[in-house]
BAGU-239895 format. One record per residue (C-alpha): z, x, y; residue in one letter. Coordinates in Angstrom, 3 decimals, m for minus. Layout:
BEGIN
pz:Z, px:X, py:Y, code:A
...
END
This chain:
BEGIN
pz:m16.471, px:m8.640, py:29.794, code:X
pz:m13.516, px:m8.265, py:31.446, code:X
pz:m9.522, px:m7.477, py:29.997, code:X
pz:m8.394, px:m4.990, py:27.230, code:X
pz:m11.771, px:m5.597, py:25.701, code:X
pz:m13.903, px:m4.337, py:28.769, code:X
pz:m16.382, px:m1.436, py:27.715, code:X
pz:m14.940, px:m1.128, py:24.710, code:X
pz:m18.316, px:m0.019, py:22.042, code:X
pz:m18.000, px:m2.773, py:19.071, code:X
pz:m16.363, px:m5.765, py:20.835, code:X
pz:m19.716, px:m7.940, py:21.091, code:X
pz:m19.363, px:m7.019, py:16.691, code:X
pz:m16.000, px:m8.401, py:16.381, code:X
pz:m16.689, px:m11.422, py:18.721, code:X
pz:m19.335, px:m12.640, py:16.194, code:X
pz:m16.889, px:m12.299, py:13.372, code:X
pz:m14.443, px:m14.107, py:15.337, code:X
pz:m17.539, px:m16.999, py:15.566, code:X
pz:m17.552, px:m17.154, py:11.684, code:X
pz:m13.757, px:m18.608, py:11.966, code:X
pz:m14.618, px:m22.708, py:11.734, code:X
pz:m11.007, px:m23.587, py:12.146, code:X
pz:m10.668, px:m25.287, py:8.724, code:X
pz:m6.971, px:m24.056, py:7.905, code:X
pz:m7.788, px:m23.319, py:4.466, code:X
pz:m5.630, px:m19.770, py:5.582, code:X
pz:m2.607, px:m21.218, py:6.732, code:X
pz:m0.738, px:m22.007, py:2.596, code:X
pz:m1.687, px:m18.136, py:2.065, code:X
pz:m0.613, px:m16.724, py:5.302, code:X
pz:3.224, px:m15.788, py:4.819, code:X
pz:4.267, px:m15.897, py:8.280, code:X
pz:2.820, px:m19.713, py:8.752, code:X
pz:4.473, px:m19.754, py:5.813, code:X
pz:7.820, px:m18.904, py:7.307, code:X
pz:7.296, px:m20.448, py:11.117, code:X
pz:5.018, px:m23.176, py:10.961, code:X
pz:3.684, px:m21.386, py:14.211, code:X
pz:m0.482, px:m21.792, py:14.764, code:X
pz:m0.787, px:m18.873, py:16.566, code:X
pz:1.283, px:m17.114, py:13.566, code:X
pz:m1.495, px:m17.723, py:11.436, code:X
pz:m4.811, px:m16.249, py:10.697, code:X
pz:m7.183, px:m18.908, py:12.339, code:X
pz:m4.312, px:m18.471, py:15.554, code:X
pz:m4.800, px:m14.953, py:15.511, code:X
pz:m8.398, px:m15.157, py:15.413, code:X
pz:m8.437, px:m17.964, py:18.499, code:X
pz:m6.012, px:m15.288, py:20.388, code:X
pz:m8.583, px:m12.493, py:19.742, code:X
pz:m11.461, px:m14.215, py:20.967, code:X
pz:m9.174, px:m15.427, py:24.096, code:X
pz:m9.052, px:m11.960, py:24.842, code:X
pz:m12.512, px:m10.909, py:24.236, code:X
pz:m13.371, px:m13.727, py:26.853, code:X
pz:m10.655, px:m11.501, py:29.409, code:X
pz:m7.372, px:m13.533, py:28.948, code:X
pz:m4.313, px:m11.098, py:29.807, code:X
pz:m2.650, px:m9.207, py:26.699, code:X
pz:0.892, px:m10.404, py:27.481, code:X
pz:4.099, px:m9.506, py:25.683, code:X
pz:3.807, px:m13.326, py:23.816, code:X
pz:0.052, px:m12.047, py:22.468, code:X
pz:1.182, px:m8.890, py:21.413, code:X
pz:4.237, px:m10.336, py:19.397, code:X
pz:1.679, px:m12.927, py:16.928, code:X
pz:m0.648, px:m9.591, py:16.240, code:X
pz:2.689, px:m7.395, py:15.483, code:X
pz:3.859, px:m10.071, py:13.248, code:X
pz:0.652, px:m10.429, py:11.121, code:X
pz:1.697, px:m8.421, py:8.102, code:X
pz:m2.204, px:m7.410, py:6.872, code:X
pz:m1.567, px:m9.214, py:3.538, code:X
pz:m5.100, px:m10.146, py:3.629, code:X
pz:m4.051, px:m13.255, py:1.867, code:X
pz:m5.933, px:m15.243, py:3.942, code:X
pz:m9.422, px:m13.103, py:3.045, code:X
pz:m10.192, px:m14.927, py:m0.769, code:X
pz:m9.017, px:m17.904, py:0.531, code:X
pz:m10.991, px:m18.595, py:3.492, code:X
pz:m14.095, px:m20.914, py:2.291, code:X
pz:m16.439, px:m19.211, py:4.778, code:X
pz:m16.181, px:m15.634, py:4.253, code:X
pz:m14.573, px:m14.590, py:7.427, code:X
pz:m13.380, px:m10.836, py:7.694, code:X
pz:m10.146, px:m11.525, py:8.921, code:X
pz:m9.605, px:m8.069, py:7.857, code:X
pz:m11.844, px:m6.282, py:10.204, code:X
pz:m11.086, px:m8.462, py:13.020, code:X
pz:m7.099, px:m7.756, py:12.533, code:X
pz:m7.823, px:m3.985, py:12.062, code:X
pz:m10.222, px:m4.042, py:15.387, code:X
pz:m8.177, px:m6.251, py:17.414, code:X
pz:m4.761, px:m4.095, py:16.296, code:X
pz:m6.203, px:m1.107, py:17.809, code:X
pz:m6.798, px:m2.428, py:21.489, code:X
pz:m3.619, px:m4.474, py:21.372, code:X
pz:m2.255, px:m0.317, py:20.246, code:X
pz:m3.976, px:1.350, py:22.991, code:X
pz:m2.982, px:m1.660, py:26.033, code:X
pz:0.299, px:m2.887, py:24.585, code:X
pz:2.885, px:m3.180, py:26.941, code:X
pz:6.249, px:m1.913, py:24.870, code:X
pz:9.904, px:m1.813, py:25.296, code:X
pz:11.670, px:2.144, py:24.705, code:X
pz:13.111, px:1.563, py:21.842, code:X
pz:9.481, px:0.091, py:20.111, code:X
pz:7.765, px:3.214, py:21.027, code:X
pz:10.497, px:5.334, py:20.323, code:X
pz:10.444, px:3.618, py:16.372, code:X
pz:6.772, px:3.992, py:16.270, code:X
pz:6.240, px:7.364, py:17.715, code:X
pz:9.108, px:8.367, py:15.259, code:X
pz:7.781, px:6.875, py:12.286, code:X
pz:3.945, px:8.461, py:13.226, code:X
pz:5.857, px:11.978, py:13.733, code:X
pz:6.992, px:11.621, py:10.097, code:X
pz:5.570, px:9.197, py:7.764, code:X
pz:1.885, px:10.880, py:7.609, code:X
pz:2.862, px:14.081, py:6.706, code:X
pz:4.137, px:14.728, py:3.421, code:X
pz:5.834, px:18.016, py:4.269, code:X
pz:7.885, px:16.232, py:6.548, code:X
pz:8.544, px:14.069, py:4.322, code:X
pz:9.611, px:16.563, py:1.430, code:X
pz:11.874, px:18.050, py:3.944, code:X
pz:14.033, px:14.749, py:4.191, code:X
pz:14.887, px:15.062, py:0.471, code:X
pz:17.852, px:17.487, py:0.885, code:X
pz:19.693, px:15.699, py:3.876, code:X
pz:18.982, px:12.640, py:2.357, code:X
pz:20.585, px:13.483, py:m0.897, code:X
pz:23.673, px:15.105, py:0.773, code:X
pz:23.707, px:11.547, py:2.876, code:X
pz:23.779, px:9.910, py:0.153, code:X
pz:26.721, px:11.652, py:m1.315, code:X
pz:28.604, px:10.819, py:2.029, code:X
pz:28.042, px:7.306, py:1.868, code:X
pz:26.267, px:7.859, py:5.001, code:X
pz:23.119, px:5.800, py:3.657, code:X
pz:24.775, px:3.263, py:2.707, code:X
pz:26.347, px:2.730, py:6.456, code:X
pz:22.927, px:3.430, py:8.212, code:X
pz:21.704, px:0.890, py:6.089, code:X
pz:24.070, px:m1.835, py:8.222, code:X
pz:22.621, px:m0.803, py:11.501, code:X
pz:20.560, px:m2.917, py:13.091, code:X
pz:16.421, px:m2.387, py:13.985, code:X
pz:14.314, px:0.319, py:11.959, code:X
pz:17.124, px:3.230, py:11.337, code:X
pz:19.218, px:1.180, py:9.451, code:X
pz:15.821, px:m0.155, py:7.425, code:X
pz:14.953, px:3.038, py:6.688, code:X
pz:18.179, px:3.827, py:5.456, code:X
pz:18.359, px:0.463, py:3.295, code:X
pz:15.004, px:1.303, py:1.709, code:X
pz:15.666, px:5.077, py:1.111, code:X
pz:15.386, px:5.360, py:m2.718, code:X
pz:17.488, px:6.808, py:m4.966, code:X
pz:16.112, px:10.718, py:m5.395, code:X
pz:13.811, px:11.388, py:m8.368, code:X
pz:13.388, px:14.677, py:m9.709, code:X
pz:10.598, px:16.136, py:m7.802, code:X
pz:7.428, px:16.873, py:m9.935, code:X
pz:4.983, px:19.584, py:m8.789, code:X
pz:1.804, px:18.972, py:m10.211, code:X
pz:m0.712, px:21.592, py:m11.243, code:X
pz:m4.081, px:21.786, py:m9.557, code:X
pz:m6.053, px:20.587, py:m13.018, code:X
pz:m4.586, px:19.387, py:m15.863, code:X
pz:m7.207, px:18.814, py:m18.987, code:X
pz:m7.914, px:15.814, py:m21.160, code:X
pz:m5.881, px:15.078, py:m24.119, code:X
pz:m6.721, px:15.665, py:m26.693, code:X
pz:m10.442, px:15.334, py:m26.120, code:X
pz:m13.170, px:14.911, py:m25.379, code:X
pz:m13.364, px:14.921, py:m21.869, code:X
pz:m14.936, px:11.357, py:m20.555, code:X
pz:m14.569, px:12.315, py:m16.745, code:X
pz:m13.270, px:14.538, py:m13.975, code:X
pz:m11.101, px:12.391, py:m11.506, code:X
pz:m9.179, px:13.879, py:m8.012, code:X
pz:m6.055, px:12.380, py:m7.568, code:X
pz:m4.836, px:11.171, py:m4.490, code:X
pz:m1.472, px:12.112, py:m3.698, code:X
pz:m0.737, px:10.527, py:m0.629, code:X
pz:2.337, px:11.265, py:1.869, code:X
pz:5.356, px:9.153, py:0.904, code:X
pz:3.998, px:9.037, py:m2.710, code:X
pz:4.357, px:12.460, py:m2.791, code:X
pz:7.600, px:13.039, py:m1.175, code:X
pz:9.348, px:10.186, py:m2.980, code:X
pz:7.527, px:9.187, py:m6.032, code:X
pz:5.817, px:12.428, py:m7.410, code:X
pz:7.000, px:11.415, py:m10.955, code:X
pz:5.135, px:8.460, py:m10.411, code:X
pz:1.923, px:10.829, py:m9.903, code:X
pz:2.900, px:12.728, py:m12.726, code:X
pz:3.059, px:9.038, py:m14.842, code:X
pz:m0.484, px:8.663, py:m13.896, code:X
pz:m1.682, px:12.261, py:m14.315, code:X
pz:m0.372, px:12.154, py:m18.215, code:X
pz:m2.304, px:8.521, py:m18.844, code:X
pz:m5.175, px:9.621, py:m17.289, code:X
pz:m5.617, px:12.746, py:m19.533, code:X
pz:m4.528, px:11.391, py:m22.545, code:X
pz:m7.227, px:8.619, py:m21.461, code:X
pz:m9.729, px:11.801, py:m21.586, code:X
pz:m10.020, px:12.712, py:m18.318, code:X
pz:m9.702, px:16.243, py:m16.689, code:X
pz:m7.593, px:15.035, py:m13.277, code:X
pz:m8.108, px:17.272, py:m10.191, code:X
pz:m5.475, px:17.392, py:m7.750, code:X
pz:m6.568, px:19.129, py:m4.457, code:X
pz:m4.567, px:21.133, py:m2.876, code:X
pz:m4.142, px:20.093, py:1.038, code:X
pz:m4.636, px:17.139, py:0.969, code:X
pz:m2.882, px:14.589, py:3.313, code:X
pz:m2.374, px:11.007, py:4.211, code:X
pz:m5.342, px:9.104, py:3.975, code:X
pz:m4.849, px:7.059, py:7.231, code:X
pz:m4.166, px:3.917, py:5.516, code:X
pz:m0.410, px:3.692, py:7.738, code:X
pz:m2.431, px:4.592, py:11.025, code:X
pz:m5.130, px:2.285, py:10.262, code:X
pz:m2.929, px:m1.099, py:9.274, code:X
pz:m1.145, px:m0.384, py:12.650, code:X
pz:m3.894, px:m0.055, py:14.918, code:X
pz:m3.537, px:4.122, py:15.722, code:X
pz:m7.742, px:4.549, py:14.682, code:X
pz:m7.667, px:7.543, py:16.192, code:X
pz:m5.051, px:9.335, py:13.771, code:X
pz:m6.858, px:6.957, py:10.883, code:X
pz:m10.378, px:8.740, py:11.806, code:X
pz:m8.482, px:12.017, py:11.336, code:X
pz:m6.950, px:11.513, py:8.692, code:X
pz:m9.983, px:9.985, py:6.690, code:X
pz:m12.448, px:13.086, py:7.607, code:X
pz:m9.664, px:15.628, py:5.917, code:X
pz:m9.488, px:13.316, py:3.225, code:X
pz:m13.112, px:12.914, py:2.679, code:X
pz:m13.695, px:16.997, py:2.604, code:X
pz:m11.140, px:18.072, py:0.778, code:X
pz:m12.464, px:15.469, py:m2.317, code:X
pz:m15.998, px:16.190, py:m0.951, code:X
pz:m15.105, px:19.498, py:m2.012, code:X
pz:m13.512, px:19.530, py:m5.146, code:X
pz:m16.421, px:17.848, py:m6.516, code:X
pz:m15.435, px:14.888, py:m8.660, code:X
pz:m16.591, px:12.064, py:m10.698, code:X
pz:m14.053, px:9.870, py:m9.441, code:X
pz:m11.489, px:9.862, py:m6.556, code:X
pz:m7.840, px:7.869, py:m8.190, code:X
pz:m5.016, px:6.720, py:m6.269, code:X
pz:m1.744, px:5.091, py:m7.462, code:X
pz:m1.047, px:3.342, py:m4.516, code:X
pz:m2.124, px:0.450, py:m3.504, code:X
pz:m2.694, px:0.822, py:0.518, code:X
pz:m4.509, px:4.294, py:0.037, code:X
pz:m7.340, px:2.641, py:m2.625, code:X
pz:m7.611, px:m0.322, py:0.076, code:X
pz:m8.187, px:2.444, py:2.803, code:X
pz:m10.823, px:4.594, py:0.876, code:X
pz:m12.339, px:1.891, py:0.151, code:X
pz:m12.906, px:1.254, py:3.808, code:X
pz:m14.076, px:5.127, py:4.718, code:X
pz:m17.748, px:4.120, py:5.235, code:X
pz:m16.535, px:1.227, py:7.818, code:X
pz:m14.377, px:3.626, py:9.768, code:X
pz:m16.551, px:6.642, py:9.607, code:X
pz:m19.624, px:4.174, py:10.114, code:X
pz:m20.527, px:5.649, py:13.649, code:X
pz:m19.616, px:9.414, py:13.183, code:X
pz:m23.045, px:10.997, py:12.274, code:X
pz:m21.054, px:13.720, py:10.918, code:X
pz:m19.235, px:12.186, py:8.359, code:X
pz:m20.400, px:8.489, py:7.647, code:X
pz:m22.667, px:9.440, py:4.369, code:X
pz:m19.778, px:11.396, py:3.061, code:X
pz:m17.563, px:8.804, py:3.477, code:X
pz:m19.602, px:6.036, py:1.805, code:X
pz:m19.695, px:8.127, py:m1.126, code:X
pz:m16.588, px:8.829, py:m1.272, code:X
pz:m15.489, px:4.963, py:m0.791, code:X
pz:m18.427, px:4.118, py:m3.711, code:X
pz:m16.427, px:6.199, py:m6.244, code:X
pz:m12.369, px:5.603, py:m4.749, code:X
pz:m10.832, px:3.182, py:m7.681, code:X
pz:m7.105, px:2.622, py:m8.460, code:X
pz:m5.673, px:3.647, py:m11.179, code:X
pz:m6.022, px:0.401, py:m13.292, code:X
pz:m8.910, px:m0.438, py:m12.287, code:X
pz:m10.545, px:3.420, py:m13.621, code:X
pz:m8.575, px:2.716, py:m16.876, code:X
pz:m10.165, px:m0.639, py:m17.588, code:X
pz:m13.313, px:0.987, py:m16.627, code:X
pz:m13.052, px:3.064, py:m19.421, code:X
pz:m11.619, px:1.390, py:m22.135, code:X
pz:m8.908, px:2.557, py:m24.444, code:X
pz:m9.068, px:5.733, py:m25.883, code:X
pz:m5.000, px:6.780, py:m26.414, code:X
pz:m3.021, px:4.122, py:m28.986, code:X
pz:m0.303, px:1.685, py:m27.532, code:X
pz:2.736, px:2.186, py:m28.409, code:X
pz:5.181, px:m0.865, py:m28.683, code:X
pz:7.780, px:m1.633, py:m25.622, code:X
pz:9.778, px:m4.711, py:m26.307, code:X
pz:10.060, px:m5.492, py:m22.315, code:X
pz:9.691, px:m8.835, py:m20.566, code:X
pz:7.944, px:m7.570, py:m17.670, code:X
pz:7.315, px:m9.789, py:m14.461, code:X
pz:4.268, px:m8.292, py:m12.662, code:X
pz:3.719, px:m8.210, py:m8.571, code:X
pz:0.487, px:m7.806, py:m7.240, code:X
pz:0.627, px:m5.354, py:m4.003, code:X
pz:m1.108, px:m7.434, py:m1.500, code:X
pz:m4.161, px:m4.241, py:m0.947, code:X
pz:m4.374, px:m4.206, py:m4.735, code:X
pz:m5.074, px:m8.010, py:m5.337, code:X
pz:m6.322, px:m9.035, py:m1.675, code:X
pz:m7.716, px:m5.967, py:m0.053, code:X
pz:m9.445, px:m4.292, py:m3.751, code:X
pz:m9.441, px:m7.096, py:m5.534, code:X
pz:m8.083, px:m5.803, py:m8.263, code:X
pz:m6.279, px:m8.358, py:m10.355, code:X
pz:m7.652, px:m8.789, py:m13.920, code:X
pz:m7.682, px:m5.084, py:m14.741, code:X
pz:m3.747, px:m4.635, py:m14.421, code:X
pz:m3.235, px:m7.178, py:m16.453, code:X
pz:m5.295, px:m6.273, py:m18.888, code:X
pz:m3.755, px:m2.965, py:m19.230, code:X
pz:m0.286, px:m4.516, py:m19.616, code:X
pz:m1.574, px:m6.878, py:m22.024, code:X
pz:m2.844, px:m4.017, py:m24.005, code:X
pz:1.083, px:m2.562, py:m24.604, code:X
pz:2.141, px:m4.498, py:m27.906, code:X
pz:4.664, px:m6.245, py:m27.671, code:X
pz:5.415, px:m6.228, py:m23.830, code:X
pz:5.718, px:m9.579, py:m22.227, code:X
pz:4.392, px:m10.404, py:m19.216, code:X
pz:5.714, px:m13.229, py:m16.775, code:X
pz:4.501, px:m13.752, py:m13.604, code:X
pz:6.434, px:m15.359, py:m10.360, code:X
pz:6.023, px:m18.434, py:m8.346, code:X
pz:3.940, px:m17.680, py:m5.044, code:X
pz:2.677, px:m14.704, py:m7.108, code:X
pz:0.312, px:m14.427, py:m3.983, code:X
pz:3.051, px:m13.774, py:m1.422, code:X
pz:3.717, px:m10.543, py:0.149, code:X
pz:6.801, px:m9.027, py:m0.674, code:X
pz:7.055, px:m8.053, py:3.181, code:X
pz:6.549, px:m4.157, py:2.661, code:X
pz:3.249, px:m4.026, py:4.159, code:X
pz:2.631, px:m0.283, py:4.942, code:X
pz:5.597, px:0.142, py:7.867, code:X
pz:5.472, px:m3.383, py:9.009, code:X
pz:9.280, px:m3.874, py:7.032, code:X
pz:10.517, px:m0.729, py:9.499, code:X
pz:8.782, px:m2.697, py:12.724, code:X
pz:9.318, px:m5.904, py:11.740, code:X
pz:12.958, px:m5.397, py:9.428, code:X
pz:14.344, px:m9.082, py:10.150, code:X
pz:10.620, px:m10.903, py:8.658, code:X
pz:10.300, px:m8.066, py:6.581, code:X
pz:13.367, px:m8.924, py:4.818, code:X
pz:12.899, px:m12.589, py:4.418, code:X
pz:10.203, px:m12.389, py:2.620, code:X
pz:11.728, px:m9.435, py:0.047, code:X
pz:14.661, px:m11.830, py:m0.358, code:X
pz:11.904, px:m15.027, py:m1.128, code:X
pz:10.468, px:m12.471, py:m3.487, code:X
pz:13.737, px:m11.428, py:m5.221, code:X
pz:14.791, px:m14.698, py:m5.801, code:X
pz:11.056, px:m15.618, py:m7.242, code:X
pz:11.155, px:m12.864, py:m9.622, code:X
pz:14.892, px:m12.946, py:m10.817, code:X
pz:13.589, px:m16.281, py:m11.707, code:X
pz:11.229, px:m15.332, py:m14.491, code:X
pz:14.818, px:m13.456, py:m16.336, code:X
pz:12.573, px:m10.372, py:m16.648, code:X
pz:14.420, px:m7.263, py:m17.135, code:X
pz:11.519, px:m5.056, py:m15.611, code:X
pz:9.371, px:m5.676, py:m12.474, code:X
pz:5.841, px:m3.784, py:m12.243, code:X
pz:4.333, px:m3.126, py:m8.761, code:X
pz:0.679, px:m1.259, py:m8.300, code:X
pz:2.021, px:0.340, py:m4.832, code:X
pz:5.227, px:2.210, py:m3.958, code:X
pz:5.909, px:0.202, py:m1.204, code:X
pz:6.416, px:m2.575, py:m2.662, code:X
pz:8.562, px:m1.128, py:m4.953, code:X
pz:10.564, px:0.066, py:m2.633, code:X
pz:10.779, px:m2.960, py:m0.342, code:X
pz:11.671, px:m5.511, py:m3.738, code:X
pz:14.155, px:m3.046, py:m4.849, code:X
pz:15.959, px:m3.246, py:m1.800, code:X
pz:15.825, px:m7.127, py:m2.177, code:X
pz:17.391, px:m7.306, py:m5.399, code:X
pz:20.245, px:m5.474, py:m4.451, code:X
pz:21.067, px:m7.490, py:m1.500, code:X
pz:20.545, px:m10.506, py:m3.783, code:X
pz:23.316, px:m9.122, py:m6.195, code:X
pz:22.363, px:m9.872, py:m9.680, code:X
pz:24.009, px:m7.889, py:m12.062, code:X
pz:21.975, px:m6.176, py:m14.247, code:X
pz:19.125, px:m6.250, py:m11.343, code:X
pz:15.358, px:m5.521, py:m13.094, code:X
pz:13.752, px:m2.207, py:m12.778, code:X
pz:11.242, px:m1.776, py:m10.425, code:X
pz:8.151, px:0.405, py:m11.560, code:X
pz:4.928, px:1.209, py:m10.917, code:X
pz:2.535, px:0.081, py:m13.190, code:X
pz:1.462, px:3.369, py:m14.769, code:X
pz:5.157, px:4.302, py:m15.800, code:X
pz:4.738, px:1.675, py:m18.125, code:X
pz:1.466, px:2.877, py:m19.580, code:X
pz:2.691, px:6.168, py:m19.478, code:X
pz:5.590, px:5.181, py:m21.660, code:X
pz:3.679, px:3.029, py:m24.262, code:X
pz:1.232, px:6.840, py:m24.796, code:X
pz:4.235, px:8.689, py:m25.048, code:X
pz:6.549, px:7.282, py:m28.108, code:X
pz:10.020, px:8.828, py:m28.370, code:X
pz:9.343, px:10.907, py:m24.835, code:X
pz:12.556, px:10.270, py:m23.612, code:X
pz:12.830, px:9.813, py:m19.871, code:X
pz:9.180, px:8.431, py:m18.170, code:X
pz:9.396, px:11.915, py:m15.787, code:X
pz:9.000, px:14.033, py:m18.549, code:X
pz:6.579, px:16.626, py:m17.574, code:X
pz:6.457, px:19.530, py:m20.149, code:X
pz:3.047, px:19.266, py:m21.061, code:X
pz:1.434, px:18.915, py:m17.826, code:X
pz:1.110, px:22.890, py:m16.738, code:X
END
């Protein structure tokens, strides 16, 4: 075998799930960028065709490497595909050679060394807060946000400043008895960013009667490396994450955001050939759940509270496509009286967030958030719900460019819950209780 693919340990694997792929373009209405192009090799079955031309020793050339950037890792085209092809693992295994042989312009490598020397690390992270709120103040966001390339789509998704929430290292059920004792997962941007969000699903799942463990450090999970084809970091990443909740010893292992349940999920694949750690990490993956999906698991236990809310629901493409988790956030939401939910035309469309593909790719990115937007201001709901931060940052950012006036809300799933528990608790970060 000759080309990028040449001695590489797992490429004879991947070639027979390229072979699965009968060409039947039942992928190409679910695959946003055909979608958007009408380009074959911009589609799944293209993709897999130009993998399997390079497992046969074709040339990775700049044109190659621009239809495997491009795929966003929706995993649309996964449930639709007739005969079970894991376009998944054959993006994932092909985006780490096309990584390690990619021929790349300065300024591409300078974005995606900068956003790997941040993104992962949630002390990094933290440590944007203060210039970014002093930026903001300046009206310095607000002009980064007009440059062109990934600074100025940083800048436009930068999110307005929450209050950050530190959360205890156990907080008990409420008010009893205790059904289960979950980790949390509390990820890297999640935590910098959207740590009331956390704190949202920390309250539901106590007053759901579980005792929630949060570790403390704990990391990024690798999902971000892994989507973009740095397995190395992902590998990392994933062992830290598997022994820290190895450690803490824990019924289940919860995450709020939609790319880090896809990516746990996924531990016993990664960590498949590392004697070391592969039984850990299919344990780990057998227990990982989001956080709707653990709630449904158990039932009610807390009363509903009304919320009179037309909400219009989004399901995070790693949520619905990659976890399969669909019925169970629904469910929830359908379980808050007298909350309305609508849902938008091409409900199955990514919103374009797609881990940091909306910083690498910010012009495709943004098409799609605007083709979002416009679905969902559509449905007149005043609130939007999203299962992964992402997502709500990316549709956020698409509603203001669209302009309406009064925009929805974006929120995470859980803050609705959390309000619906909590009757007359004033703002959803409220966090008296938790300590």
């Amino acid at each position: 075998m000759a080309g990028v693919f040449a001695g590489r340990p797992g490429a004879e694997q991947l070639r027979a799930l390229t072979d699965t792929c009968v060409h039947c373009g039942f992928c190409l209405p679910a695959c946003p960028t055909y979608q958007l192009w009408g380009e074959e090799m911009d589609s799944p079955r293209g993709r897999i065709h130009l993998a399997r031309q390079l497992l046969d020793g074709a040339p990775l050339t700049p044109g190659v490497t621009g239809h495997f950037d491009a795929c966003l890792g929706c995993l649309a085209c996964v449930p639709a595909c007739p005969s079970g092809v894991k376009y998944n693992e054959i993006i994932e295994e092909t985006r780490a050679v096309v990584e390690e042989s990619a021929s790349r312009g300065l300024v591409d490598r300078a974005l995606r060394a900068g956003v790997f020397a941040l993104f992962p690390y949630p002390r990094r992270m933290r440590a944007l807060r203060g210039p970014l709120r002093l930026a903001r103040r300046l009206g310095l966001v607000d002009a980064a946000a007009r440059l062109p390339g990934g600074l100025g789509a940083m800048a436009a998704l930068a999110p307005p400043l929450q209050r950050r929430v530190a959360l205890p290292a156990r907080v008990r059920a409420r008010p009893g008895p205790r059904r289960a004792v979950v980790g949390l997962l509390t990820g890297c941007v999640q935590a910098a960013f959207f740590s009331h969000v956390s704190a949202a699903t920390v309250r539901v799942l106590a007053l759901e009667g579980c005792d929630v463990v949060i570790p403390r450090g704990q990391g990024c999970c690798g999902a971000l490396a892994r989507h973009t084809g740095r397995d190395a970091l992902a590998r990392r990443q994933a062992r830290r994450t598997v022994a820290t909740f190895t450690r803490a010893g824990v019924d289940a292992v919860v995450t709020d955001v939609a790319g880090c349940g896809s990516q746990l999920k996924e531990y016993g694949t990664l960590l498949a050939g590392d004697p070391q750690w592969s039984e850990a990490a299919q344990a780990l993956a057998a227990k990982a759940g989001d956080v709707t999906e653990v709630l449904a698991e158990f039932g009610p236990l807390a009363p509903r509270h009304p919320l009179p809310l037309t909400v219009a629901y989004h399901d995070a493409c790693h949520l619905a496509h990659g976890q399969g988790v669909r019925a169970q956030p629904r469910a929830l939401l359908d379980g808050i009286p007298q909350l309305r939910v609508v849902f938008p035309a091409e409900g199955e469309m990514c919103c374009g967030s797609a881990g940091v593909y909306n910083l690498l790719q910010r012009d495709t990115a943004a098409e799609l958030g605007d083709r979002k937007a416009a679905a969902l201001l559509a449905t007149g709901a005043s609130v939007v719900a999203a299962g992964n931060p992402g997502c709500v940052l990316q549709i956020s950012a698409a509603l203001r460019r669209a302009g309406a006036d009064p925009a929805p809300t974006v929120v995470h799933t859980v803050q609705l819950l959390d309000a619906s528990l909590r009757p007359g608790a004033g703002s959803l970060e409220s966090t008296a209780w938790l300590a």
